[in-house]
C-alpha angles and dihedrals in degrees: 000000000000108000113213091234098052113106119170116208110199122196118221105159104119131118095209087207083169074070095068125159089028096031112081137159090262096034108036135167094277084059098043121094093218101144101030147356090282121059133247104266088032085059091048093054093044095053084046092054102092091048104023119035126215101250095056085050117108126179132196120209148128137288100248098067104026100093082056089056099049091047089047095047113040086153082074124079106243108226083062093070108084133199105211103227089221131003105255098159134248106309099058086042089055087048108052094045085050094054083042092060094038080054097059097015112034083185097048128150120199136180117196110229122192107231096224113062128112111214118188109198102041100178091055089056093050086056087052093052098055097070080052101057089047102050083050088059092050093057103268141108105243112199125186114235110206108223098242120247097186132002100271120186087197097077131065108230132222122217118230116184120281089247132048098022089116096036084053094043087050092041100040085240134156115233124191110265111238094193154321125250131201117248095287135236118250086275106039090054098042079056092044086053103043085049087064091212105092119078123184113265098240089190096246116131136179121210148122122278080237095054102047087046093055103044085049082064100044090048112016095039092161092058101029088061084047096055099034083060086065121103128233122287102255094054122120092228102048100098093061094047092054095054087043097055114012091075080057093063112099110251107238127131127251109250088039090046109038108353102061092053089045123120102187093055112133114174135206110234092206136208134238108294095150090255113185120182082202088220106162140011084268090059092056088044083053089053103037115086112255139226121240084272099049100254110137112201138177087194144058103291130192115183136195115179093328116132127184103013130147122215134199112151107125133238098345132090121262122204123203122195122178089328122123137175085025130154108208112169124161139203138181087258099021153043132201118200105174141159106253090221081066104044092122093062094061088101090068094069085056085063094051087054096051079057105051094051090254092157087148086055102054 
């Protein structure tokens, strides 16, 4: 049941260059349907839904995409879908929609959503944002802890107690969090997973509009006075406001900025509900069905002696001869041929082509 209070931000100004051929400026990952019919941020509205309804969601992003996510989200009213006038990270982002909400709602509630997750068991995951809500209206930042499936470097982990983690997953319970820790070497992680007690940092948080206000001034003192000089939502000037003082804000990101020096901070350990932050081509191959050689294709395929590939070249047919392991995505100006195991590093071709003057490629 939907609760009047409950906003949900959700954050969609990414570029998801690891996305690249498909991934542009005005079409970027968030807009993309690349694990499923719906896209990303489709798929994040739709989840919210039972909890959250369309019209008290709100969304930051740039200027580049937004026409694309208004056209994509008519359910959602369209001034509340924001081009930030500069990227500034998470921090100021977090800020200025929560000044937004105070401004309407003095009694708002808001979880930050990424606009770029996959999350398989939907239901599952409603029933882990509850205990969230509830621990926000209570004063505190509430933050959701992703039970670990391998020991991954690329996340930042939060510690739970020793005792009780399981007995709170099972129950939908908030636990105290003992402490945030930066994304982990090898090591560090393959100890984090075998303790049991660590569980990846998925960025998404739980607070009052109040409370977040206030520990941005507390912590972020700088961005918190230029936001606060901002007027309310509804008045005629604030667009202009907003494009005078939101490039001044220092860029940092939120967890890094206001949650790690935090002392009211309770976390959910969650439970398995199939969550997926969809960050490379390798993640989409993970989440699209195989073959009985374990090519995964959304499109004809037609295979000799290939094994693990991932395909993604549109209507046409793709032939594999004697290849494995292999990215192939095509586009109507590019193509991407790249090893799977290096699928993070597809964002570095997006540099070359910043380079290289590539404007009509990015």
């Amino acid at each position: 049941m939907a609760k009047a209070h409950y906003y949900g931000l959700i954050l969609a100004g990414g570029r998801g260059t690891r996305f690249w051929p498909r991934s542009r400026r005005r079409h970027a990952k968030q807009v993309l349907n690349v694990a499923g019919e719906r896209t990303l941020i489709q798929a994040t509205v739709d989840r919210l839904a039972p909890l959250i309804p369309p019209e008290r969601i709100w969304i930051l992003t740039n200027d580049f995409v937004r026409d694309e996510i208004v056209r994509q989200l008519p359910e959602v009213p369209a001034s509340q879908i924001i081009a930030e006038p500069a990227q500034r990270n998470t921090a100021p982002a977090i800020a200025l929609a929560a000044h937004i909400l105070h401004s309407i709602d003095p009694k708002a509630v808001f979880g930050v959503f990424p606009s770029d997750h996959v999350i398989g068991l939907p239901k599952i995951y409603l029933r882990s944002l509850r205990p969230a809500f509830k621990a926000a209206e209570k004063g505190k930042i509430a933050v959701l802890g992703i039970k670990p499936r391998w020991p991954d470097t690329a996340y930042g982990y939060i510690e739970f107690p020793r005792t009780g983690h399981k007995n709170a997953a099972a129950a939908f319970e908030t636990l105290p969090v003992a402490s945030f820790r930066e994304k982990p070497d090898a090591k560090t992680a393959r100890k984090f997973l075998k303790a049991g007690h660590y569980f990846w940092n998925a960025g998404m948080f739980f607070w009052k509009a109040e409370t977040i206000l206030d520990a941005m001034r507390r912590h972020q003192p700088k961005t918190a006075t230029l936001i606060s000089s901002l007027p309310a939502f509804a008045h005629p000037d604030f667009a202009a406001k907003l494009a005078e003082v939101f490039p001044r804000c220092e860029s940092i990101s939120v967890d890094f900025g206001v949650i790690e020096h935090a002392d009211n901070v309770a976390g959910v350990p969650c439970g398995e509900f199939g969550w997926s932050d969809v960050g490379s081509w390798d993640a989409v191959y993970e989440l699209t069905p195989h073959d009985a050689n374990k090519n995964a294709a959304r499109s004809e395929l037609l295979c000799a002696d290939s094994t693990g590939n991932y395909i993604d070249c549109g209507h046409k047919l793709v032939a594999l001869l004697g290849v494995k392991d292999l990215i192939i995505v095509d586009t109507p100006d590019a193509l991407l041929v790249a090893d799977r195991s290096r699928a993070q590093q597809v964002g570095e071709i997006v540099k070359l082509l910043e380079k290289n003057g590539r404007e009509e490629l990015l």
